[in-house]
C-alpha positions as CSV (number, residue, x, y, z in Angstrom):
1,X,0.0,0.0,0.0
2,X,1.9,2.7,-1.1
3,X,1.6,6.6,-2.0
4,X,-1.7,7.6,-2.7
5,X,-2.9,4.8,-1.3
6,X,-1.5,4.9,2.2
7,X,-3.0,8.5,2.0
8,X,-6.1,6.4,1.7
9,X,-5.3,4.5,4.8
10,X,-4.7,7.2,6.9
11,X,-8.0,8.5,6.3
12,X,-10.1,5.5,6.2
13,X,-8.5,3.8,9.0
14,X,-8.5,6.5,11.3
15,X,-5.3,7.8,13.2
16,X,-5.9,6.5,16.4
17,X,-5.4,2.8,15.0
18,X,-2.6,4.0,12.7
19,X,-1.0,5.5,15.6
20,X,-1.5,2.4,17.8
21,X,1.3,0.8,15.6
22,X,3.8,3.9,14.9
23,X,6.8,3.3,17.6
24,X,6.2,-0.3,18.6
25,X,8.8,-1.7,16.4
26,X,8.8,-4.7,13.9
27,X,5.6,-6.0,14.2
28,X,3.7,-9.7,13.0
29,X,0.7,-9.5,11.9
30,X,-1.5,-12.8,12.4
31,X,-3.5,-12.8,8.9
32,X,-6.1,-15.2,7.9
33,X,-8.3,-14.7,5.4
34,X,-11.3,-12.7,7.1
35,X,-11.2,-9.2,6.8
36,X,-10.7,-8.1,10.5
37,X,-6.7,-9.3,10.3
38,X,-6.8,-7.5,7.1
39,X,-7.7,-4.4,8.5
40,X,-5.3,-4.7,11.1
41,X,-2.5,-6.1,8.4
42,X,-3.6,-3.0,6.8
43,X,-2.9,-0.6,9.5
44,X,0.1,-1.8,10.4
45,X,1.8,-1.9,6.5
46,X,0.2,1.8,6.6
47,X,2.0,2.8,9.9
48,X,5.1,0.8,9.7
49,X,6.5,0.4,6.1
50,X,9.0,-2.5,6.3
51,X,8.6,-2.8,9.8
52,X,5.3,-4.8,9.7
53,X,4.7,-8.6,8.3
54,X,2.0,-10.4,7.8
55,X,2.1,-14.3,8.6
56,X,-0.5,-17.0,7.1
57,X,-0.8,-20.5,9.2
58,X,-0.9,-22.9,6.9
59,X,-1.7,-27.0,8.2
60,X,-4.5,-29.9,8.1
61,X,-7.1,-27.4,9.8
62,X,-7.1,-24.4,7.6
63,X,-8.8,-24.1,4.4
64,X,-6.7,-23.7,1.2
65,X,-9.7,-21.0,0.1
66,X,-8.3,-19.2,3.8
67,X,-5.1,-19.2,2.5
68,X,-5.8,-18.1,-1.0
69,X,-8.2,-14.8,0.4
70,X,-4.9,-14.2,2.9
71,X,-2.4,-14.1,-0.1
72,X,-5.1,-12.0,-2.4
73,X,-5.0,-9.2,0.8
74,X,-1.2,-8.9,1.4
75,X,-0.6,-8.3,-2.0
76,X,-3.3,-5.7,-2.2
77,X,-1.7,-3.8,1.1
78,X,1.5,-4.1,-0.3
79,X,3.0,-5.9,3.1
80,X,5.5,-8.8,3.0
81,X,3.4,-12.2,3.8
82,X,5.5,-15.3,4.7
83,X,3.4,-18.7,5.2
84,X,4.0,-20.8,8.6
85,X,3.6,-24.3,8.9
86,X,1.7,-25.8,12.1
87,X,0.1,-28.7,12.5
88,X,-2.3,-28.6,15.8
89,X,-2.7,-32.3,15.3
90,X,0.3,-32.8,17.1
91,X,-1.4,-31.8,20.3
92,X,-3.0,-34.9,21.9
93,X,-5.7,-32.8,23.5
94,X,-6.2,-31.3,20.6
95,X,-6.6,-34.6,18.7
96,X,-9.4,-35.5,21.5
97,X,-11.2,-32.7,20.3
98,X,-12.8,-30.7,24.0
99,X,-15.1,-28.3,24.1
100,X,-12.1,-26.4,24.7
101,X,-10.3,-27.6,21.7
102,X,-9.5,-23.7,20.7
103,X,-7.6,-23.4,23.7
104,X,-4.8,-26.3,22.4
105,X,-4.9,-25.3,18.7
106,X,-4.1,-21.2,19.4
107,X,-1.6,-22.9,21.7
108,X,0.6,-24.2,19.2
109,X,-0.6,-21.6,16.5
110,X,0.6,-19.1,18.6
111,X,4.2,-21.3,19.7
112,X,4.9,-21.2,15.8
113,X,4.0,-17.5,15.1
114,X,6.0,-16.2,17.6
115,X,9.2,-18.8,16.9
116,X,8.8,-17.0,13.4
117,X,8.6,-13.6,14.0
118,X,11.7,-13.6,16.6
119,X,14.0,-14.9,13.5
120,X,13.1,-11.9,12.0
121,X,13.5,-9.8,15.1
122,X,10.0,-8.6,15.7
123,X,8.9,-7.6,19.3
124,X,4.8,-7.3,18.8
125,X,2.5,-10.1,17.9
126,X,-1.0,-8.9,16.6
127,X,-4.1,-10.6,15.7
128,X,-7.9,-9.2,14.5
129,X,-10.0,-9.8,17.4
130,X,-12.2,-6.8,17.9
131,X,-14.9,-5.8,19.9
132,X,-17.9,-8.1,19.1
133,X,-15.5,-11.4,19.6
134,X,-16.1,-10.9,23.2
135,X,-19.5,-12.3,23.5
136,X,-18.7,-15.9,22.9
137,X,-16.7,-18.4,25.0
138,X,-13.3,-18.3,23.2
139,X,-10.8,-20.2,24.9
140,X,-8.4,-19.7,21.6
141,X,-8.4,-15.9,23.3
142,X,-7.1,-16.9,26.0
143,X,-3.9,-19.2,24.3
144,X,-3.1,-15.8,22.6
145,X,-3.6,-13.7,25.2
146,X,-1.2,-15.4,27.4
147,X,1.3,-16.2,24.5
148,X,1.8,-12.2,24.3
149,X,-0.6,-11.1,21.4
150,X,-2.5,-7.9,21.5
151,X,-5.5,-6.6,19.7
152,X,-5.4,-3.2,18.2
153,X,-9.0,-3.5,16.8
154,X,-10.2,-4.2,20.5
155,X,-8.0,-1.7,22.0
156,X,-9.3,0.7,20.0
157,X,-13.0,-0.5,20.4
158,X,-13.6,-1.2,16.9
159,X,-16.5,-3.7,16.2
160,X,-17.3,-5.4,13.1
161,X,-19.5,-2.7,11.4
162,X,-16.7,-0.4,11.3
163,X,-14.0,-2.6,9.9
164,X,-16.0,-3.9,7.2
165,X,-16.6,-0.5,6.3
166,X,-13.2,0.5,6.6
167,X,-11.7,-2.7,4.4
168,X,-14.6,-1.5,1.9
169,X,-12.6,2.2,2.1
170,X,-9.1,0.4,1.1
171,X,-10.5,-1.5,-1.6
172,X,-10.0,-5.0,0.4
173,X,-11.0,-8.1,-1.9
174,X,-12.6,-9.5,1.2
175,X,-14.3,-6.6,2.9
176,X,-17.7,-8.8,2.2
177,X,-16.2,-12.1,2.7
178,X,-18.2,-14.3,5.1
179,X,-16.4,-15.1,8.4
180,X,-14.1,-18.3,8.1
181,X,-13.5,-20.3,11.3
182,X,-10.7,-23.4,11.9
183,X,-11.8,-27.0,9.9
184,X,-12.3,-28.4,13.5
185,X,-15.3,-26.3,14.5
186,X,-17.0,-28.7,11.8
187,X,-16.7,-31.5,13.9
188,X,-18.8,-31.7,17.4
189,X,-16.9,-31.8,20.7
190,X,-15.8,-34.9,22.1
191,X,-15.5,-36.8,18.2
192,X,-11.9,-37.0,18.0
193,X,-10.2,-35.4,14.9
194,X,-7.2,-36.5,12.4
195,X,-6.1,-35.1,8.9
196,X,-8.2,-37.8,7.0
197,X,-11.4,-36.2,8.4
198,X,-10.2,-32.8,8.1
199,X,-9.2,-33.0,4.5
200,X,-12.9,-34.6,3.8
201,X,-14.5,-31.4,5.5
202,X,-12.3,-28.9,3.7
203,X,-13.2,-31.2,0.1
204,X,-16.5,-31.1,0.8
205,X,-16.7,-27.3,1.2
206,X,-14.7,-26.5,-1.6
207,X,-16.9,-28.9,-3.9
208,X,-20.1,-26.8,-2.4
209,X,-18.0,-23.3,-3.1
210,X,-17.3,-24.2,-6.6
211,X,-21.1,-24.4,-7.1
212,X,-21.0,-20.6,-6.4
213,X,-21.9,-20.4,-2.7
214,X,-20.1,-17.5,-0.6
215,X,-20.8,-19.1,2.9
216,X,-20.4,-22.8,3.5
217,X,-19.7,-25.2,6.8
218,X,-19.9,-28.7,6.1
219,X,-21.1,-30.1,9.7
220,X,-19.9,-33.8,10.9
221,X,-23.0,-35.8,12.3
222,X,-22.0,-39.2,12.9
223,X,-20.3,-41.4,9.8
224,X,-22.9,-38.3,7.7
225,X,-22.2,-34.4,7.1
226,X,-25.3,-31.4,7.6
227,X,-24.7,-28.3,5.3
228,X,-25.1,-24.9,6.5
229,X,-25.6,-22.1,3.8
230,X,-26.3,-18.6,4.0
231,X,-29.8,-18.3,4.4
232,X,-29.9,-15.7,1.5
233,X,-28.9,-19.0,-1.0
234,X,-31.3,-21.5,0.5
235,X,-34.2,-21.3,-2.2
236,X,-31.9,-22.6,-5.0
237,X,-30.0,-25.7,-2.7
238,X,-32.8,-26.3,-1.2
239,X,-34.4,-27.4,-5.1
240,X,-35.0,-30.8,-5.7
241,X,-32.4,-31.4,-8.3
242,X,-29.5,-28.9,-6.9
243,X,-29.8,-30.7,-3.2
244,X,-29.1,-34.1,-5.3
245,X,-26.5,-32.9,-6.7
246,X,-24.6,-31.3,-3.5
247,X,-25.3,-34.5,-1.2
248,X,-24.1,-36.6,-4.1
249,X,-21.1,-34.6,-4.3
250,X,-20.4,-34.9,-0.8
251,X,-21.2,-38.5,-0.4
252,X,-18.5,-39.2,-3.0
253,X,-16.3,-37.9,-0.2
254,X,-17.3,-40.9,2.7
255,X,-20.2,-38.9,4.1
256,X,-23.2,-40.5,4.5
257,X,-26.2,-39.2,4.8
258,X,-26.0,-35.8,3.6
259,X,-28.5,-33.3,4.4
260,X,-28.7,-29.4,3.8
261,X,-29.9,-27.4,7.1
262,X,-33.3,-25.7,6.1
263,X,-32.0,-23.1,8.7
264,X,-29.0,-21.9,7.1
265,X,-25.9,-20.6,8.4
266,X,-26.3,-19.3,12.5
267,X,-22.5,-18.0,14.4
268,X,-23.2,-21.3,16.6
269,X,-20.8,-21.9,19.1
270,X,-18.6,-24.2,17.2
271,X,-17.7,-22.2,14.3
């Protein structure tokens, strides 16, 4: 992001959030693929040209469509983006899948991002929580928390309105993008998890994407799978013939049955 375009920044992000990075030093920049981290990835480019990274986790429970949105944002700010390997998996507890599963998968996230930005010599860790992540139990808050990582968007009191619109300001390919969540959250508490069924989930979804639906989670119920959608595309999965086609699609995939939720998408509290 650079010239007129960090004049952009300035404006649209606001200086209090700008300044929240100027003077802290190098500074990682936990990006995903949702738009808060962008924002935040954003600001910090904006505030601290060459002094700010943005870092991508990259492992059995993240999406390759995560990764993809994460690369198409740093290359619109302009700010260097490394990928780092980590593989949650490795965490027993994890594996065994708790209803505070978040809590051992941030754990290790967190282990790897910082082990990767000290080689490069940066002293603050960032993420994209905000305001309106507060009303949920999110033990993966507390793994960062205590691992060091800050939250300018919350700091600031920014909620989810005003980053949308402010990624819409900076031209962000993902200031609409439907929130993303770990692979895991697919999969109920207490059913343990392993790469085979997390690379059937993140299948699954991508076979329903390609279909052209923005929002999808592909929910594990028993040896079968329920499909969330937005509620907005309901009418046209919910048809007959498009139905057939997604649950055979799926079922190709191990799941069995298939069903699409005539609810639609709801922030439930696994993901």
């Amino acid at each position: 992001m650079e010239g007129g375009a960090r004049s952009l920044a300035a404006q649209s992000l606001g200086a209090p959030l700008e300044a929240w990075f100027r003077g802290g030093g190098r500074t990682l920049v936990a990006l995903s693929g949702g738009v808060d981290s962008a924002v935040v990835a954003a600001a910090a480019h904006a505030a601290l040209p060459g002094e700010a990274r943005a870092a991508t986790l990259v492992g059995p429970s993240v999406s390759a469509n995560e990764v993809d949105r994460a690369r198409a944002v740093a290359e619109q700010i302009g700010i260097r983006h490394e990928l780092v390997a980590v593989d949650p998996l490795a965490s027993e507890a994890y594996r065994a899948n708790p209803s505070n599963r978040c809590y051992f998968c941030r754990s290790v996230e967190s282990r790897a991002l910082l082990e990767h930005g000290r080689g490069w010599g940066a002293i603050r860790f960032v993420d994209g929580v905000h305001r309106d992540d507060l009303g949920d139990d999110r033990p993966g808050l507390r793994a960062m928390a205590e691992a060091g990582f800050r939250h300018p968007l919350l700091e600031a009191g920014w909620g989810k309105d005003r980053v949308r619109a402010t990624a819409r300001a900076l031209g962000l390919p993902n200031w609409d993008e439907p929130s993303d969540s770990c692979l895991a959250s697919r999969v109920p508490h207490g059913t343990p998890i392993d790469a085979e069924l997390l690379g059937r989930i993140a299948d699954a979804e991508s076979v329903v994407r390609l279909r052209g639906y923005r929002r999808v989670r592909v929910r594990v119920e028993g040896a079968g799978a329920r499909v969330e959608l937005d509620p907005s595309e309901l009418p046209r999965a919910l048809a007959a013939s498009e139905a057939s086609a997604i649950g055979a699609e799926i079922q190709r995939l191990g799941f069995s049955p298939v069903r699409i939720d005539p609810r639609g998408y709801a922030n439930r509290a696994n993901g």
